[in-house]
N, C-alpha and C positions, 0 to 999 in steps of 0.2 A: 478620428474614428467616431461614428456614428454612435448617439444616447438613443434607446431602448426605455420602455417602460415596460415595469412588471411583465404584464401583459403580452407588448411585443416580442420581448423574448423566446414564447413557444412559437410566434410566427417569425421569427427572424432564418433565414435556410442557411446562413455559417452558422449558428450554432447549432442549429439540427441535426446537419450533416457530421458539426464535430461531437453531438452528443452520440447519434448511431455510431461512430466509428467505436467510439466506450465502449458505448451496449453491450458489441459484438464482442469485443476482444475480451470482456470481461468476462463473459457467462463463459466463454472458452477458459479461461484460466480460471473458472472454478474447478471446471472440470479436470484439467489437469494435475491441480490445488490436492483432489481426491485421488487419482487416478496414478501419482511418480509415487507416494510413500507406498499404494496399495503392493504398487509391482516391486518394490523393494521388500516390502513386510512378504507378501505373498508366494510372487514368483521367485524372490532372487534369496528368502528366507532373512531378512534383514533383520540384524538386532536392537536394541534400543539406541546403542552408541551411531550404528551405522546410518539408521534412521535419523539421528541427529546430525550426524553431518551429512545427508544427502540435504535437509534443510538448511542445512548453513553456507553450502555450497550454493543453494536458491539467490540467498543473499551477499553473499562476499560479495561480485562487482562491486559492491555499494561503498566499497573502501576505495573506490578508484572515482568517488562522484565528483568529487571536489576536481580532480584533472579533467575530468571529463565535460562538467559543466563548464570549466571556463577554455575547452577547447570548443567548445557548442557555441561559448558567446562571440564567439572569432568570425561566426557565420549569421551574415544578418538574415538570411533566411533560411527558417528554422524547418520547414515544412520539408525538404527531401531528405533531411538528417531524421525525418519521425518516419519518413517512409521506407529508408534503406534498413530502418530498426525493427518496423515490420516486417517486411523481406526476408530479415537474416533471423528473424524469429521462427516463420514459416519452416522455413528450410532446416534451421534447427530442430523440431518438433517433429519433422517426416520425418528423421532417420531413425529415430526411436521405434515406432511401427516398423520400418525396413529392416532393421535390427534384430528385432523379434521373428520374425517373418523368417530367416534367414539361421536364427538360432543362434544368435551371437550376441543377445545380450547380455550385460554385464554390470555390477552395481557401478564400478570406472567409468562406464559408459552415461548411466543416472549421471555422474557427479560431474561429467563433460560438457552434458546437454544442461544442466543445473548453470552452470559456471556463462555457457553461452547464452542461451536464453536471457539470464541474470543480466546480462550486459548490455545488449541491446535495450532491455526497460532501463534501464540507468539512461542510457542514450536519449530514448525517449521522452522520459520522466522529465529530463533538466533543459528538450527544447521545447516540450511543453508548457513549460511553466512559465518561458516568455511568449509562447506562440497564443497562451488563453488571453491573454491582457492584449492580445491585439485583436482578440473575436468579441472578446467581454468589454464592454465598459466598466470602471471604476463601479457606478452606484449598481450594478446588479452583479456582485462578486459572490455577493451570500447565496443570493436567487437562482446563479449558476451551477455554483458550486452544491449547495442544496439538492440542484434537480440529478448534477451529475454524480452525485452521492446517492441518492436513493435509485438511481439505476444502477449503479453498483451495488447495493443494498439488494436489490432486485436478482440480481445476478447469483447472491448468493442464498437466493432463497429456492430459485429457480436450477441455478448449476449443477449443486452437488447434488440436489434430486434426480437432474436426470443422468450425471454424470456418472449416480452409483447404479440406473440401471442401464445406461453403457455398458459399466466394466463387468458386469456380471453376464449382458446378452451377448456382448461382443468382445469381452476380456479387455483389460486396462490400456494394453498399450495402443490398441486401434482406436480408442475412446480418444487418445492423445492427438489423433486426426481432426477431431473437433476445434480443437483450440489451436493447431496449425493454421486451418481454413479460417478462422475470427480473425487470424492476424492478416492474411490476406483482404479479405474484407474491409480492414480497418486501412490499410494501407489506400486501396482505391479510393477510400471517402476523403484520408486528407490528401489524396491528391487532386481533387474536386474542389477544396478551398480553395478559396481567394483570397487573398488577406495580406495587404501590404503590409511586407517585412519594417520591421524596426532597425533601428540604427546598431551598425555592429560597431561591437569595441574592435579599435584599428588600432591601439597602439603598438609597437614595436617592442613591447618588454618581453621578458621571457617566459613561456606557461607556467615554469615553478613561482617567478614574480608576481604574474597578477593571482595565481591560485592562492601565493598567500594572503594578498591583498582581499582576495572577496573572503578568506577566513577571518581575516584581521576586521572586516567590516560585519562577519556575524557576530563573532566574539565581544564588539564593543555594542552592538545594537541593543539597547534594555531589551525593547519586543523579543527581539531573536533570540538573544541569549537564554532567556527563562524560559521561552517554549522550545528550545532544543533541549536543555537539559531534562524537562518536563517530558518531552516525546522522547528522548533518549532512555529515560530510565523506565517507561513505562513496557518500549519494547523491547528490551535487554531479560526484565521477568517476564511479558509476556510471551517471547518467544522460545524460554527456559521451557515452558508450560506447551507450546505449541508444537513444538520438534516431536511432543511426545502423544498428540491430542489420538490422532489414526492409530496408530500403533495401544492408545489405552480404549480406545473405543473399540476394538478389534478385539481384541487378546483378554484385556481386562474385566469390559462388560460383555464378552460377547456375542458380538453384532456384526449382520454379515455386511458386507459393500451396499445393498442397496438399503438395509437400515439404518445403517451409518450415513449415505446420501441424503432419505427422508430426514431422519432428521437433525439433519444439519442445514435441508433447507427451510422445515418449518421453523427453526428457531432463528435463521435472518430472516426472518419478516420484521422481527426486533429492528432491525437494521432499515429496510423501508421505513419503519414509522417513526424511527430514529433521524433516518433524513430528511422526513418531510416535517417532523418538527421542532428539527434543531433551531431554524430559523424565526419563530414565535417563542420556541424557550428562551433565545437569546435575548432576543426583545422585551420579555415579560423578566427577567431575571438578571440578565445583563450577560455580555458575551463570556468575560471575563470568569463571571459567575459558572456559566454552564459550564466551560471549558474545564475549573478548579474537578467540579462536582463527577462528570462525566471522567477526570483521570483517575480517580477509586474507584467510583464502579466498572469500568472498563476491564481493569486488570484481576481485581477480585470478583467476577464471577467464573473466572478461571478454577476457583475452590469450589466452584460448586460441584464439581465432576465426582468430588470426594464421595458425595451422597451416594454414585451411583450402586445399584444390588438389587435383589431381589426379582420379579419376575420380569419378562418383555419387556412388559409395556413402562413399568417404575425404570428398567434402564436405560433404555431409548427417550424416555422424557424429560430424564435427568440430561443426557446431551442437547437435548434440544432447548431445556430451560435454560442453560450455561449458555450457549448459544443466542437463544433470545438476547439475556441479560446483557451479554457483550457484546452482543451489535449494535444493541438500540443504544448504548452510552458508548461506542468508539465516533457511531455518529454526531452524538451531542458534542464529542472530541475533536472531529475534523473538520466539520464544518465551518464552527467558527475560528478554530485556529488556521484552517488553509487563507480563507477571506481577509482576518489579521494581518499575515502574514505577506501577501499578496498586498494588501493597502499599505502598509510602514517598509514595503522595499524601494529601492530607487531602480528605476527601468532598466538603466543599461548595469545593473551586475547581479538581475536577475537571474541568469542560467549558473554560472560559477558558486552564488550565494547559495540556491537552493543545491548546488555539486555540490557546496560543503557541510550545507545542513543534511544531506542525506549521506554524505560519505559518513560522519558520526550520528547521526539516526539510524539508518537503516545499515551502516557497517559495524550495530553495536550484537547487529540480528545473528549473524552467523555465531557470533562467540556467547550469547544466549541460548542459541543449537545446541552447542557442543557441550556445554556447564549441562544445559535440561538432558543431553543421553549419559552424560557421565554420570548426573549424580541419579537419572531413572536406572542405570545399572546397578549405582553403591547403594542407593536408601531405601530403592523404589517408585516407582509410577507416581501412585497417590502421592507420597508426603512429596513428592516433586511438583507437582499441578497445585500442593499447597503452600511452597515457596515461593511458585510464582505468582499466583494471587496476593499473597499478604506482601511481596515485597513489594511490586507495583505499584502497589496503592500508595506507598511513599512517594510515587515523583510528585502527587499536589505540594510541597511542601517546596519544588523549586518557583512556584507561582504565589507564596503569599507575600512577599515583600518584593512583589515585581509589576511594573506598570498596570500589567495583562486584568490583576485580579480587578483594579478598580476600572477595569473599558467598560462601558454601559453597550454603547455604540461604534460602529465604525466610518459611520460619516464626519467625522473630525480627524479623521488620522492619516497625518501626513508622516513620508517619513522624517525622520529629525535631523536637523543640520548639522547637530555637531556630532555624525559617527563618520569615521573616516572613510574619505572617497578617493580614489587615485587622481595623482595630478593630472593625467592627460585626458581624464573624462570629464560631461558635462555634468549638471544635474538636472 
């Protein structure tokens, strides 16, 4: 694979074409993001528990990551396995407006299209994550990752803005047409790459075998081990807190669809500037460092919501300051930890490795859903949004007696010899 400098990277056209396919799909799933809890709260009268599990529903596939990645690594080219995930995404996404349209929607229905949808980005997610290290070189992991952060970042400053005046000119679920069409979009782009596949894992063992094998090899990794527990516990509260965010911005402050869009997207701007300089904070401060600092603030300005009251404009800029706050430090959070993480894996059990760090990362989301509507029914909203925040801020504490905190840099970081590799693979 070809080395890139800084530089060449915005002129390089594999990564361009695989940064537009992001773009697209993203600002589509903001809108969406706005658009499934509104039609549940709105159209379908959803309560706080219901609302929590149509969120949880979003995320359960993510307990199925770990089979899923390491049936992903079975295929050395990773590129029609992202496209059929787009496809089946699109297709999932129409029937919601069809449904509507026809007068048959159903919260069953949310929690269907939840479920599938959910699955396909699991799909995605884990042939991604070997398909970028064949666009990306090693030394611009940060610079990539970086740029393809803050247009996500982008997305949610730009999304939910126009996503909330979608659903109010056009009603929610036709809004959902939008982020159907992104996944089409994003499909034709990676079908326009070119990018010689990597070597697939060919041995003959069984997928419950090697899927323990790439668990077995997160589990021992120092790097991995600390940053999953760390991203595990942060989204476990955060997501207690986020099951519940539309539904207390709605009901609680308020605030109709398209104030609640405003601003949700003035407040990721947090998040652009969080992208663009996550990569200088980490250099000035050290990766390790940022990473600690940005997993407190990330999850605690989930309490800031507490503040909201009083007229318009004091409630609307309470969301948007919450907002801000946690985007611009989930940034300082990803960036360097996806780059990390990306440098200390070994190539061929990248897909299965990252199926298992997302099967208990992102399969810790659904059942942080489910705790955030139960306990926004027994205690309340607010003191809920305030669990979430101050528990969060606990996961730095899986990071201080763990490699992560003392990395300066990631030009040194190989992965390490002695975590266990399967005997029938290379290194």
């Amino acid at each position: 694979m070809k080395s890139l400098s800084a530089s060449s990277l915005l002129r390089d056209r594999q990564f361009r074409t695989l940064w537009s396919a992001q773009a697209v799909s993203e600002f589509g799933d903001r809108v969406s993001e706005l658009a499934l809890p509104l039609i549940a709260v709105t159209l379908l009268d959803a309560s706080a528990f219901q609302t929590g599990l149509l969120t949880a529903a979003v995320w359960l596939p993510n307990l199925l990551s770990l089979f899923i990645g390491t049936w992903v690594d079975q295929h050395r080219d990773k590129r029609p396995l992202m496209i059929a995930a787009d496809l089946s995404r699109t297709v999932v996404l129409l029937s919601l407006p069809a449904a509507y349209w026809l007068d048959v929607l159903t919260l069953g229905q949310l929690y269907v299209i939840a479920i599938l949808a959910g699955t396909a980005h699991v799909v995605f997610n884990t042939a991604n994550a070997a398909f970028f290290v064949r666009v990306v070189p090693r030394a611009q992991f940060l610079e990539a990752n970086s740029k393809l952060s803050a247009t996500r970042s982008f997305s949610f400053m730009a999304g939910p803005a126009v996503g909330g005046v979608l659903v109010q000119w056009l009603t929610a679920p036709v809004a959902i047409v939008v982020d159907a069409f992104s996944f089409l979009f994003s499909a034709f782009q990676v079908s326009r790459l070119k990018v010689e596949p990597g070597a697939a894992d060919e041995t003959t063992e069984s997928l419950w075998r090697r899927a323990g094998e790439g668990m077995r090899y997160l589990m021992r990794h120092p790097y991995l081990r600390a940053s999953l527990g760390c991203a595990t516990t942060v989204n476990f509260f955060n997501m207690i807190g986020m099951a519940l965010l539309v539904l207390f911005a709605s009901r609680n402050l308020g605030l109709s669809a398209g104030a609640i869009g405003v601003a949700f997207g003035i407040g990721a701007s947090g998040g652009l500037l969080g992208a663009i300089a996550a990569a200088p904070l980490a250099r000035l401060i050290g990766a390790g460092r940022l990473i600690a600092v940005a997993s407190v603030v990330f999850p605690a300005s989930m309490a800031v919501l507490v503040l909201g009251g009083g007229p318009f404009w004091a409630r609307a800029g309470v969301l948007a300051a919450a907002e801000f706050i946690g985007s611009f430090a989930v940034m300082c959070f990803d960036v360097p930890l996806n780059s990390l993480q990306a440098a200390v894996m070994h190539d061929h059990m990248r897909s299965r490795v990252v199926g298992a760090f997302a099967s208990i990362n992102y399969g810790v989301r659904p059942l942080g859903a489910v705790v955030g509507g139960a306990l926004g029914t027994w205690i309340g909203v607010r003191e809920t949004l305030i669990i979430s925040g101050v528990g969060g801020a606990f996961s730095v504490f899986w990071l201080l007696r763990s490699p992560i905190i003392s990395t300066k840099t990631l030009d040194d970081l190989q992965p390490p010899e002695g975590v266990l590799l399967t005997s029938t693979s290379k290194v």
